[in-house]
PLY file of the C-alpha trace (Angstrom):
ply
format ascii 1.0
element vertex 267
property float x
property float y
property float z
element edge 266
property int vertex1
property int vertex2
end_header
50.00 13.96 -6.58
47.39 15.15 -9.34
44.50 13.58 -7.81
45.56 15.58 -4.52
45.93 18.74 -6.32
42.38 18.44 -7.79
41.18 17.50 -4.46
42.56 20.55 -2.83
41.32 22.64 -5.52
37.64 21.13 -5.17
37.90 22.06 -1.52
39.09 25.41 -2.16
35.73 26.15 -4.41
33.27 24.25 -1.80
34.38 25.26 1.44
36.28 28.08 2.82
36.34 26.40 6.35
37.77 23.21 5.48
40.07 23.95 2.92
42.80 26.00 5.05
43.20 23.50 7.70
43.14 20.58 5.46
45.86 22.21 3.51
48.26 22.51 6.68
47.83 19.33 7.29
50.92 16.59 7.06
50.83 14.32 3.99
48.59 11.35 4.30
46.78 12.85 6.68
45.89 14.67 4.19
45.36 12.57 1.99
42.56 10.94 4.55
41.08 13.56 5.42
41.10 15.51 1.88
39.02 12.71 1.02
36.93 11.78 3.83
35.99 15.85 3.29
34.98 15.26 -0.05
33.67 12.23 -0.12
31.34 13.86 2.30
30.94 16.81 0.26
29.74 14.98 -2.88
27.06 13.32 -1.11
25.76 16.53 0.66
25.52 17.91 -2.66
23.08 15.87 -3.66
20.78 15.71 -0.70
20.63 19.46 -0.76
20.56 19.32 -4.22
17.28 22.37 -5.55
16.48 20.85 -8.51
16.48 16.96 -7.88
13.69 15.26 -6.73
13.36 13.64 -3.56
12.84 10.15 -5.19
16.17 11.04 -7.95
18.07 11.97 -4.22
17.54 8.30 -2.29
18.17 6.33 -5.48
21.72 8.22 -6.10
22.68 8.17 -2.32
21.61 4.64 -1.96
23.46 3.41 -5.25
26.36 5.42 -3.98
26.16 3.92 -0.43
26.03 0.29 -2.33
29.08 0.96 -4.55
31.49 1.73 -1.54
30.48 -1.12 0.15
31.02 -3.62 -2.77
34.77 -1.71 -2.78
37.33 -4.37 -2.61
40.69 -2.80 -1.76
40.30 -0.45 -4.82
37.14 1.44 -5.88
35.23 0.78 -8.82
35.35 4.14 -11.07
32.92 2.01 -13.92
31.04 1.47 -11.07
30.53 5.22 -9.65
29.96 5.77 -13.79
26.82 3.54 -13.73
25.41 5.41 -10.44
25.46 8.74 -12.24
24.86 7.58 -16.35
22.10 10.35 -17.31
22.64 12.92 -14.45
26.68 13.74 -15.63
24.91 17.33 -16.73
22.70 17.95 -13.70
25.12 17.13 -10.63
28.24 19.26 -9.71
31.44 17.90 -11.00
32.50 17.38 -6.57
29.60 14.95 -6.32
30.96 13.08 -9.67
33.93 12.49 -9.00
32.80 11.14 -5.92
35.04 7.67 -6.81
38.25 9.46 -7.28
38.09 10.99 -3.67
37.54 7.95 -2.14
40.56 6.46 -4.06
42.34 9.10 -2.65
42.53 7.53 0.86
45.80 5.96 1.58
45.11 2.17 1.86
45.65 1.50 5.45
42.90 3.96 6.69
40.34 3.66 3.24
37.37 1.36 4.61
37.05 3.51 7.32
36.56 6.42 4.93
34.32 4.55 2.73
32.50 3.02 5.73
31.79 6.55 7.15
30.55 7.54 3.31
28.47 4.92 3.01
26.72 4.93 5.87
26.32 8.89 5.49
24.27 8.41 2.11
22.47 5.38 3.49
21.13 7.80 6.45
20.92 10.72 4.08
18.46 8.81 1.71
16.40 8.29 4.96
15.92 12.00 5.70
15.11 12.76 2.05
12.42 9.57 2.02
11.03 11.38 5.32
11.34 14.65 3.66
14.11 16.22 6.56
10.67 15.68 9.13
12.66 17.06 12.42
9.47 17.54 15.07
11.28 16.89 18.19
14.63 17.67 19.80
15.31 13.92 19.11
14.68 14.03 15.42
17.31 16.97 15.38
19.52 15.00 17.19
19.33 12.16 14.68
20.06 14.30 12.12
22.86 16.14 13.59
24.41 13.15 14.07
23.41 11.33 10.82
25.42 14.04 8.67
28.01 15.67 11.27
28.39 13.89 14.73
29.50 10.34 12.71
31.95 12.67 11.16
33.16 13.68 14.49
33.85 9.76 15.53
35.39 9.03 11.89
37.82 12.23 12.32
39.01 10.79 15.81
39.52 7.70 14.12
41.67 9.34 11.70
44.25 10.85 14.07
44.01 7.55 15.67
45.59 6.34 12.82
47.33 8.84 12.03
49.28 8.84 15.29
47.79 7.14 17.94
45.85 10.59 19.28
43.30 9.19 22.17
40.00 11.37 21.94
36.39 11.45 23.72
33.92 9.84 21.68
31.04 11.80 23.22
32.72 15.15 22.51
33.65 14.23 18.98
29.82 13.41 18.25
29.36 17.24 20.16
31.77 18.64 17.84
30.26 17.58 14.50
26.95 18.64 16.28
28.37 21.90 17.16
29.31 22.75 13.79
26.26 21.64 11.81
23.66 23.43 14.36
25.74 26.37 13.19
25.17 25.76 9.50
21.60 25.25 9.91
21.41 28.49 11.80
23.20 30.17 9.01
21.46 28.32 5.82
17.53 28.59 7.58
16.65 31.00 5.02
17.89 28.57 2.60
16.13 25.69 3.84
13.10 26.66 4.24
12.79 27.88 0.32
13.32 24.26 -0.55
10.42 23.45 2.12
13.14 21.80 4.44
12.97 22.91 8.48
15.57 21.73 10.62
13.93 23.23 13.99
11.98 21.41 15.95
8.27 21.76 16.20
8.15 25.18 18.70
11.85 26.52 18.41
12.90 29.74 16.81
16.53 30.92 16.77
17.07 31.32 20.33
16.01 27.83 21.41
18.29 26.60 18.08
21.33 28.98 19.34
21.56 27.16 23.08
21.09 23.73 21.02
24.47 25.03 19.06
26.03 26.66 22.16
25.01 23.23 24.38
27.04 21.03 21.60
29.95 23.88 21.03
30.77 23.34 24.49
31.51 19.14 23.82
33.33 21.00 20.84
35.56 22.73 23.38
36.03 20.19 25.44
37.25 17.76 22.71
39.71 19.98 21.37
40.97 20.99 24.40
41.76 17.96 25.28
43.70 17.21 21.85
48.08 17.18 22.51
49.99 20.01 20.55
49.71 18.56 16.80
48.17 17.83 13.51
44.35 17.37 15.30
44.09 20.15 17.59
45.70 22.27 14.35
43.21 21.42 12.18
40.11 21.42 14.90
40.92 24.74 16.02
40.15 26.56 12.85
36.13 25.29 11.89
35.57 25.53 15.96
36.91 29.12 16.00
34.84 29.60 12.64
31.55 28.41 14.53
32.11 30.16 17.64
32.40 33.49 15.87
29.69 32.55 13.27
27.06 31.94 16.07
27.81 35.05 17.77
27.57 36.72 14.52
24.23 35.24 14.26
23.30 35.82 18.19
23.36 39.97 17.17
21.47 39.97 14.22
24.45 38.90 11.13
24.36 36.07 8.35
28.09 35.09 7.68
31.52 36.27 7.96
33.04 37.85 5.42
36.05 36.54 3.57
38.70 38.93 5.33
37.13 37.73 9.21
37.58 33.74 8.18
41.34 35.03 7.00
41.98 36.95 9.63
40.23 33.91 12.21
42.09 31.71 10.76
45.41 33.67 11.11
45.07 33.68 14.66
0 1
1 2
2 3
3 4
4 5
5 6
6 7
7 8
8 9
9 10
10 11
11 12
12 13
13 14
14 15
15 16
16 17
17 18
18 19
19 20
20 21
21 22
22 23
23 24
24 25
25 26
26 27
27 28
28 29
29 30
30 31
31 32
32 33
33 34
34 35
35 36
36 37
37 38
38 39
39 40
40 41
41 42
42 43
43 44
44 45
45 46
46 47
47 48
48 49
49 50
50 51
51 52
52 53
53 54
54 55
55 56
56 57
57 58
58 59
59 60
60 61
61 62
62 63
63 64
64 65
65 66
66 67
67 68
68 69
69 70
70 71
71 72
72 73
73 74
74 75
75 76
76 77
77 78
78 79
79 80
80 81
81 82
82 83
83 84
84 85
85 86
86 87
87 88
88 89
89 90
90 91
91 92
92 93
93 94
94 95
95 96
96 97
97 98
98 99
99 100
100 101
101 102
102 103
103 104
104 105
105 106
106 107
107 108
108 109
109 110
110 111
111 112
112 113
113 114
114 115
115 116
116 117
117 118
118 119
119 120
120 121
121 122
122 123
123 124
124 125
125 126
126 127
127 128
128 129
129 130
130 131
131 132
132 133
133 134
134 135
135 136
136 137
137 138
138 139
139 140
140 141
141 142
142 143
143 144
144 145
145 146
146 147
147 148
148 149
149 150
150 151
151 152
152 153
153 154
154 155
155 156
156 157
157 158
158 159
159 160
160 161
161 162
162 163
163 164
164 165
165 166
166 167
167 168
168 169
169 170
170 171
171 172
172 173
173 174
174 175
175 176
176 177
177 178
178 179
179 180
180 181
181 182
182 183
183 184
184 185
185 186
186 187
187 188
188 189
189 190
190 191
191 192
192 193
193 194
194 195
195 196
196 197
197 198
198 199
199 200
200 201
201 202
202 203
203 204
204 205
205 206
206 207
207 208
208 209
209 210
210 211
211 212
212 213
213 214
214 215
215 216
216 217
217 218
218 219
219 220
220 221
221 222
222 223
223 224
224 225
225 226
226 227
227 228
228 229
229 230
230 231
231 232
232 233
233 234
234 235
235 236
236 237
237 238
238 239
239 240
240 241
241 242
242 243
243 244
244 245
245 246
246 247
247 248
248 249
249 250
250 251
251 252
252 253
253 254
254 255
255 256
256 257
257 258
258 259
259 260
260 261
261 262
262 263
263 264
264 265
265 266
């Protein structure tokens, strides 16, 4: 029960969009996806990382990716110590612990969680070795799916498990898509200080907005689709998030404040 407290409190101070739904959610479910969420987290924060070198980046996410694959029915916290001896003062404490999440996982449902992870920083080390080169709508595409549309499939294998929910695999990929075209709209400023462009070679906000819209709409359809439950409960709220984000965005706005994801969320 500590370890999920902690992990509830980490996702309270990284993300305001996750943490509400994944705190409704019914235990072990919660469990999975608490850390599935920050497993995922810890990794992100070290590709986007400002003050790590691109080279410091593949070797962490690479070493990370090889640790969860050499997991044996229980994770190897000396392990995870070795991947991080001499950077313990220059990551954040989400991407350290990055061991503990992924023991969070209730057995049954763990090496898919892992799996996801370590395929994740694998593909993440291959954007940083390219330096994040998107040129084409198909290099976006590979990255949209590299760090959001996999999480898509892994979340419908989750209520899978969970209870059996049936979902469309193509929407799930749109869903993850939908959500991280949003947060590249929203972090461009961002990005480009570190050097890093996400739009294609041509594309300015518009053309990036229908990209988000196009993959919103797979968003919609997958939830839609999802039976009165834990799923649709927690999908509703980051898709409701996006929506409203991107038509912030569409008029001229950066991000919503803290009382419209409340009062979003509320509804």
């Amino acid at each position: 029960m500590g370890l999920l407290k902690d992990g509830l409190e980490a996702l309270k101070e990284t993300s305001r969009t996750f943490y509400i739904p994944i705190s409704r959610l019914p235990s072990e479910l919660q469990e999975a996806v608490a850390s599935a969420y920050l497993c995922m987290r810890a990794i992100d924060d070290i590709e986007d990382h400002a003050d790590l070198d691109s080279a410091t980046k593949i070797k962490l996410l690479q070493a990370i990716s090889l640790t969860l694959q050499a997991s044996d029915q229980q994770i190897n916290h000396s392990a995870f110590a070795n991947v991080f001896l001499g950077y313990q003062n220059s990551l954040p404490e989400v991407s350290l612990r990055i061991g503990e999440w992924a023991a969070l996982a209730p057995a049954s449902i763990a090496p898919r969680i892992w799996d996801a992870t370590a395929a994740m920083s694998d593909r993440m080390a291959y954007w940083a070795e390219n330096n994040w080169a998107v040129h084409t709508e198909a290099d976006l595409n590979r990255y949209t799916f590299s760090v959001a549309g996999a999480v898509g499939l892994m979340l419908s294998d989750l209520w899978a498990w969970y209870d059996g929910t049936q979902t469309n695999r193509t929407d799930a990929i749109g869903f993850g898509r939908g959500l991280q075209a949003v947060n590249i709209l929203r972090n461009h400023g961002d990005d480009l200080s570190r050097g890093v462009e996400f739009y294609p070679d041509g594309w300015g906000n518009k053309e990036m907005q229908l990209y988000a819209r196009r993959n919103l709409t797979l968003a919609d359809a997958y939830t839609k689709a999802l039976p009165k439950g834990a799923a649709l409960d927690f999908c509703k709220i980051p898709l409701t998030l996006a929506h409203a984000t991107l038509n912030l965005i569409a008029i001229g706005g950066e991000k919503l404040s803290r009382s419209q994801v409340l009062a979003l969320t509320e509804q």
